[in-house]
The first five atom37 places (N, CA, C, CB, O) and aatype in JSON, in Angstrom:
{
  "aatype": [20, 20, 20, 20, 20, 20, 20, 20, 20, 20, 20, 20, 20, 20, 20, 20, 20, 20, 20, 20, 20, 20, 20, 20, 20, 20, 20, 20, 20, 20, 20, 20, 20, 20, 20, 20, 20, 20, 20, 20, 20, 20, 20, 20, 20, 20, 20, 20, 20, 20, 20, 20, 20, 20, 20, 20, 20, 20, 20, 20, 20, 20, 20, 20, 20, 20, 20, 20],
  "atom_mask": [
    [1, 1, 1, 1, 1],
    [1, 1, 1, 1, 1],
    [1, 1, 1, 1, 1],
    [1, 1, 1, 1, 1],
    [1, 1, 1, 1, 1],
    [1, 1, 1, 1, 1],
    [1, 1, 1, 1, 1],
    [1, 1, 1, 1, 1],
    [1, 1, 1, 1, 1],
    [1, 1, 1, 1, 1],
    [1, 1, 1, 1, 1],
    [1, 1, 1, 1, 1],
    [1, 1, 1, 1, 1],
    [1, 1, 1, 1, 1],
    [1, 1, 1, 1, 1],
    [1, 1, 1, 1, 1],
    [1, 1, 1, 1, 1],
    [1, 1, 1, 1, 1],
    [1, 1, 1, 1, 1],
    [1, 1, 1, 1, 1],
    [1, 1, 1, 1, 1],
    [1, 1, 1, 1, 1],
    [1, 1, 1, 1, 1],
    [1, 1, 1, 1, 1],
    [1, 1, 1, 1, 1],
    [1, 1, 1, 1, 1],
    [1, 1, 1, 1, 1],
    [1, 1, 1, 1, 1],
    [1, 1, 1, 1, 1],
    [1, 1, 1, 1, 1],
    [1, 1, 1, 1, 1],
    [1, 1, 1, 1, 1],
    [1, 1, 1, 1, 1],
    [1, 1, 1, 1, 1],
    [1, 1, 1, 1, 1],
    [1, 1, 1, 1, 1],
    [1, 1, 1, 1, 1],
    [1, 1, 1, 1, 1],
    [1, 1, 1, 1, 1],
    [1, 1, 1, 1, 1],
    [1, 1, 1, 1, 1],
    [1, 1, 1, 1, 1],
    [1, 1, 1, 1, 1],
    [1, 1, 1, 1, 1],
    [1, 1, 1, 1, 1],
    [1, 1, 1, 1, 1],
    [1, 1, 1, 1, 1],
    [1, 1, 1, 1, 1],
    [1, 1, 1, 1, 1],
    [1, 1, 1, 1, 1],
    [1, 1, 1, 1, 1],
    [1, 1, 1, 1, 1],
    [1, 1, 1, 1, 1],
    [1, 1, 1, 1, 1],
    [1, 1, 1, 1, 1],
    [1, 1, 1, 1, 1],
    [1, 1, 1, 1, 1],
    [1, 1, 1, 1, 1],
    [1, 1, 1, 1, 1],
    [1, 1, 1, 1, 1],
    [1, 1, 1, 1, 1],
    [1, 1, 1, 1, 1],
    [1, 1, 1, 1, 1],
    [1, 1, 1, 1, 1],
    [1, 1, 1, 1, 1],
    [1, 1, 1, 1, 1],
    [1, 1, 1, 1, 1],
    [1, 1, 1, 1, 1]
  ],
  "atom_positions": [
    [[15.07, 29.35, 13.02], [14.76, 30.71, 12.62], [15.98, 31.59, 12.93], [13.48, 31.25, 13.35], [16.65, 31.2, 13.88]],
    [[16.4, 32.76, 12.25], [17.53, 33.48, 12.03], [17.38, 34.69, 12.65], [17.83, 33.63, 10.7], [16.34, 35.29, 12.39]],
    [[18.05, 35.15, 13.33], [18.15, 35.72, 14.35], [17.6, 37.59, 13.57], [19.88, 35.31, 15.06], [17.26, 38.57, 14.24]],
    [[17.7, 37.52, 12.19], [17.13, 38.54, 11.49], [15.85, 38.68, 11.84], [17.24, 38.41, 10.18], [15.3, 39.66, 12.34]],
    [[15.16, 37.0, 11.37], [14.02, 37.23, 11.3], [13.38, 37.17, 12.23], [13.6, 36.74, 10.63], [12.15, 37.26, 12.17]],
    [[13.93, 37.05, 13.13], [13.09, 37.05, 15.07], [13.2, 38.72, 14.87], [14.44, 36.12, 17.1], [12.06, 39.12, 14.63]],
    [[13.86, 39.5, 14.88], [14.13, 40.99, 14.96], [12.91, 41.42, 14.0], [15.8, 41.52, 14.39], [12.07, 42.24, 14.35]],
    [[12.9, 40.86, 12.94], [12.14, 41.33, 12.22], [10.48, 41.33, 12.23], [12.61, 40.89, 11.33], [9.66, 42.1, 11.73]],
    [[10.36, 40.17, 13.0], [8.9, 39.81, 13.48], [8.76, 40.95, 14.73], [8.73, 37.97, 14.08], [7.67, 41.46, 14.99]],
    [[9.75, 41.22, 15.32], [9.22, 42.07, 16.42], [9.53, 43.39, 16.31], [9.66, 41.67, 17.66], [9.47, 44.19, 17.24]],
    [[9.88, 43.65, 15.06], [9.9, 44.82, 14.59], [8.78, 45.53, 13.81], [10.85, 44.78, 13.98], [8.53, 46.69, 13.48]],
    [[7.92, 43.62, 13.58], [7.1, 44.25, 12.52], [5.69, 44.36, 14.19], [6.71, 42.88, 10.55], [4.99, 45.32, 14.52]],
    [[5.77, 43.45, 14.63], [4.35, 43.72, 15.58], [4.59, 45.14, 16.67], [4.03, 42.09, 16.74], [3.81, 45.3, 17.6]],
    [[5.83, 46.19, 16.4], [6.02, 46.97, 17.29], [5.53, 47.81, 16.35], [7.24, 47.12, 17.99], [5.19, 48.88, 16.86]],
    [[5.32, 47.75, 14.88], [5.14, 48.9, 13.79], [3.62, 48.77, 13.86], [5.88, 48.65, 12.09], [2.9, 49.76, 13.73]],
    [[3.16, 47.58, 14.07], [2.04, 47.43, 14.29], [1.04, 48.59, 15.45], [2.19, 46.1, 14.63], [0.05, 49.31, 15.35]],
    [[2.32, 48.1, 16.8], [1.28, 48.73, 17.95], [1.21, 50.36, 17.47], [2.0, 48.55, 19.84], [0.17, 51.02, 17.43]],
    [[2.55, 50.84, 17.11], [2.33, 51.97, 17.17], [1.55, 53.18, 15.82], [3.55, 52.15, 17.56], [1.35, 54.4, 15.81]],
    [[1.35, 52.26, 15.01], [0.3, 52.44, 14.11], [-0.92, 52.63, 14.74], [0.18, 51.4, 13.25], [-1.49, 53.72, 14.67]],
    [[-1.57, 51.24, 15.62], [-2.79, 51.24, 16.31], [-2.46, 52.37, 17.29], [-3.2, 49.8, 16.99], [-3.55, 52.79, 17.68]],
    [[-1.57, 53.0, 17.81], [-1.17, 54.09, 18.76], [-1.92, 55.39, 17.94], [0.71, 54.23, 18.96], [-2.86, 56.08, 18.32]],
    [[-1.4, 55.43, 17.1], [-1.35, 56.86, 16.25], [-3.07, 56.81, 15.61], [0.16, 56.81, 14.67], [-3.64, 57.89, 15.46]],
    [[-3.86, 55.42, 15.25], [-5.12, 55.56, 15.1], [-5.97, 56.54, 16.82], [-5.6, 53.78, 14.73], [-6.23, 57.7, 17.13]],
    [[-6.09, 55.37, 17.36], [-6.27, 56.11, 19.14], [-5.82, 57.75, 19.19], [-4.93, 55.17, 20.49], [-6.55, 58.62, 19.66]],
    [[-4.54, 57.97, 18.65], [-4.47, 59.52, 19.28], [-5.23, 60.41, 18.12], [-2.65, 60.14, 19.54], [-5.72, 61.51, 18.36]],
    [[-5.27, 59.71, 16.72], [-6.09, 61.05, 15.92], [-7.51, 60.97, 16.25], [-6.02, 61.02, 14.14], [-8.13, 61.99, 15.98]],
    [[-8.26, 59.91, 16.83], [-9.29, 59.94, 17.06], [-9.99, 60.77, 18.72], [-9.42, 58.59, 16.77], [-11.08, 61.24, 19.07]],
    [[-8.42, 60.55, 19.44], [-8.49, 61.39, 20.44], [-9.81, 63.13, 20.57], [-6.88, 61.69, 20.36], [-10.29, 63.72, 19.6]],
    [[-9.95, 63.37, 21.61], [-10.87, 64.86, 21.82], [-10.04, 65.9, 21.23], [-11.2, 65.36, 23.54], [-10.07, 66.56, 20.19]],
    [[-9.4, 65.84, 22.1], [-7.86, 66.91, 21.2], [-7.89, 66.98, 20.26], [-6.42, 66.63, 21.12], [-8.55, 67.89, 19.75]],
    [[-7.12, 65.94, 19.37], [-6.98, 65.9, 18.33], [-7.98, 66.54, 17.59], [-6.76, 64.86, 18.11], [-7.96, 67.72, 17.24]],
    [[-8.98, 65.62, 17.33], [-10.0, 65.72, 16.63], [-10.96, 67.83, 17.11], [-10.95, 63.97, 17.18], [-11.91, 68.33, 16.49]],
    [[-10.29, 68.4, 18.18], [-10.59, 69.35, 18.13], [-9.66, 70.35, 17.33], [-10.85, 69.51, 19.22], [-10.08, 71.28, 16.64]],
    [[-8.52, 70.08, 17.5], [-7.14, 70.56, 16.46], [-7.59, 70.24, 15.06], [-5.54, 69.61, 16.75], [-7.88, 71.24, 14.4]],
    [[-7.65, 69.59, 14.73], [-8.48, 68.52, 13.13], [-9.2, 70.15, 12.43], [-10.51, 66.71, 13.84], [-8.85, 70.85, 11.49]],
    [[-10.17, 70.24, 13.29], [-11.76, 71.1, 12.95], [-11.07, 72.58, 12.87], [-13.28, 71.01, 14.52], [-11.66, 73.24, 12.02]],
    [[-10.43, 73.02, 13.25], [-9.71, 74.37, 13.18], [-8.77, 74.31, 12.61], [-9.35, 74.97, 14.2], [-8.89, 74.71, 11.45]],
    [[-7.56, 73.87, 12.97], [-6.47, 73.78, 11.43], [-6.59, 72.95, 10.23], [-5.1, 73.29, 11.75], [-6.16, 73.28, 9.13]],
    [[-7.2, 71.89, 10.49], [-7.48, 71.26, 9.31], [-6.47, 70.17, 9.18], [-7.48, 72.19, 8.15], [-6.65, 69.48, 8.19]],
    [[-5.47, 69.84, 9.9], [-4.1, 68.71, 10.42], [-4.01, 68.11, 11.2], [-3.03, 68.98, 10.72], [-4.62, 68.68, 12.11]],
    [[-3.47, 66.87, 11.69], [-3.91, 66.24, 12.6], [-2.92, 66.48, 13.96], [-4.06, 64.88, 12.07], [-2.08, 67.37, 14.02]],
    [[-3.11, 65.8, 14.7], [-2.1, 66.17, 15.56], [-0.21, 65.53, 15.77], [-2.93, 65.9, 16.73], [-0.03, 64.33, 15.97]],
    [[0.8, 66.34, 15.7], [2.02, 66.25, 16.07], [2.05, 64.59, 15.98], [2.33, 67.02, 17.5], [2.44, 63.85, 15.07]],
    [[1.45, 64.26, 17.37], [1.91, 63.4, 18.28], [1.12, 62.08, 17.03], [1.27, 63.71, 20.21], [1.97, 61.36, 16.51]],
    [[-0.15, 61.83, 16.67], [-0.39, 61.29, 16.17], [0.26, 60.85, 14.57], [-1.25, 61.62, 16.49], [0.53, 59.7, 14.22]],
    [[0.36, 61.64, 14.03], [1.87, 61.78, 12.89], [2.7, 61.56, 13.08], [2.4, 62.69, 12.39], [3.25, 60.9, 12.2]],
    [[3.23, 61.76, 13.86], [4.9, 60.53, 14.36], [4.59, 59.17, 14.76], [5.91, 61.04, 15.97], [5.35, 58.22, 14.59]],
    [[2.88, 59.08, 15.53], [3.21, 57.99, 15.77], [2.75, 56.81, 14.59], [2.75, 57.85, 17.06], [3.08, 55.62, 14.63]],
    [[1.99, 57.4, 13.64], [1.59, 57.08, 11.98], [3.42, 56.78, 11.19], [0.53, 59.02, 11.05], [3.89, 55.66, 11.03]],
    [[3.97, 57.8, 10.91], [5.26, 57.42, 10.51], [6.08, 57.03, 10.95], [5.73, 57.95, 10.15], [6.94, 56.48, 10.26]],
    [[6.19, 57.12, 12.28], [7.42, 55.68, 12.8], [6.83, 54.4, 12.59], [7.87, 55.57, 14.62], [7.43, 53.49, 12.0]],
    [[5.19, 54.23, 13.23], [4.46, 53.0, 12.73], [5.08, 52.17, 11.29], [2.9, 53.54, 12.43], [5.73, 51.13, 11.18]],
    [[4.63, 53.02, 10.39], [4.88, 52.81, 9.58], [6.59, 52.29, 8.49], [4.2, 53.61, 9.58], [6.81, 51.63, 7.48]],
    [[7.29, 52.96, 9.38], [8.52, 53.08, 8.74], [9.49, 51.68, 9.87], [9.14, 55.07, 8.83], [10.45, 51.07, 9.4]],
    [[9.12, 51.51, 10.84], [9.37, 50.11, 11.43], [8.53, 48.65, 11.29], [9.36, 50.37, 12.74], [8.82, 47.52, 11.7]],
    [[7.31, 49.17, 10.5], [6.82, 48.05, 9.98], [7.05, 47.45, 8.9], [5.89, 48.11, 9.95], [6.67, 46.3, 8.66]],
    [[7.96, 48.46, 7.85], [8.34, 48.28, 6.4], [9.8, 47.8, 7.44], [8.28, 49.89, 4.97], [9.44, 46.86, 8.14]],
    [[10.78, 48.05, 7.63], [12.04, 47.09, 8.09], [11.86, 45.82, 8.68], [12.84, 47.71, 9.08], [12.62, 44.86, 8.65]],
    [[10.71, 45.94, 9.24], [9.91, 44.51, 10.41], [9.73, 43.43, 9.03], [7.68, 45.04, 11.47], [10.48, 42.5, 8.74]],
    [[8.76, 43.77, 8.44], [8.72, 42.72, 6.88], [9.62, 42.5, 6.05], [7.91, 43.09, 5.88], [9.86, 41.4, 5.56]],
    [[10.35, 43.77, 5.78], [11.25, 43.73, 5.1], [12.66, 41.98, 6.21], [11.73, 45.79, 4.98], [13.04, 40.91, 5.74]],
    [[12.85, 42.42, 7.21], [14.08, 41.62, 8.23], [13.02, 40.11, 8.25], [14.47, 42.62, 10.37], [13.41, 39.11, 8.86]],
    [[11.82, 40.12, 7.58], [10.94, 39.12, 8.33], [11.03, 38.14, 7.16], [9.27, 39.64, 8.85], [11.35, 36.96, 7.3]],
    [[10.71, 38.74, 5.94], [9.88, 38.23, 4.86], [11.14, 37.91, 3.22], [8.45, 39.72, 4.61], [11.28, 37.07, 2.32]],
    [[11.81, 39.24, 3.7], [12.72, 39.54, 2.35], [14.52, 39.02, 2.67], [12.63, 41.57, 2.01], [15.44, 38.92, 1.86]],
    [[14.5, 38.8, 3.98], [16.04, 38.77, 3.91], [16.13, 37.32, 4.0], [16.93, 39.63, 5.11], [15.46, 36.48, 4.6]],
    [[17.28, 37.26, 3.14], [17.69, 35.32, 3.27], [18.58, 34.53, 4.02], [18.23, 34.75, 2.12], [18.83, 33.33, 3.98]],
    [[19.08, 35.66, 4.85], [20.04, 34.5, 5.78], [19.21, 34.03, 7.0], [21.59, 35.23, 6.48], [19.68, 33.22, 7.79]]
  ]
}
């Protein structure tokens, strides 16, 4: 295995946690009290939704798509 795709596997299960991070914080008291009055979720949970997300697309991408 290629030293990409080791990076890339643990790039993709770190996009993972912090996805499952960012579920946990919008469901949070807070949050979900911020939610009911502005109508948005919280800061902290949105970053941790789009970094999730945006290291899980390089994680597959280094895992799945690259050929060396």
């Amino acid at each position: 295995m290629s030293s990409n795709k080791l990076i890339g596997f643990v790039l993709l299960a770190v996009g993972i946690v912090l996805l499952v991070m960012g579920y946990n914080a919008s469901q949070s008291v807070g949050s979900q009290f911020k939610e009911a009055f502005s109508g948005s979720m919280s800061d902290k949970a949105t970053l941790y939704y789009i970094g999730g997300a945006v290291v899980t697309a390089v994680g597959a991408y280094l895992a799945f798509m690259s050929r060396k």
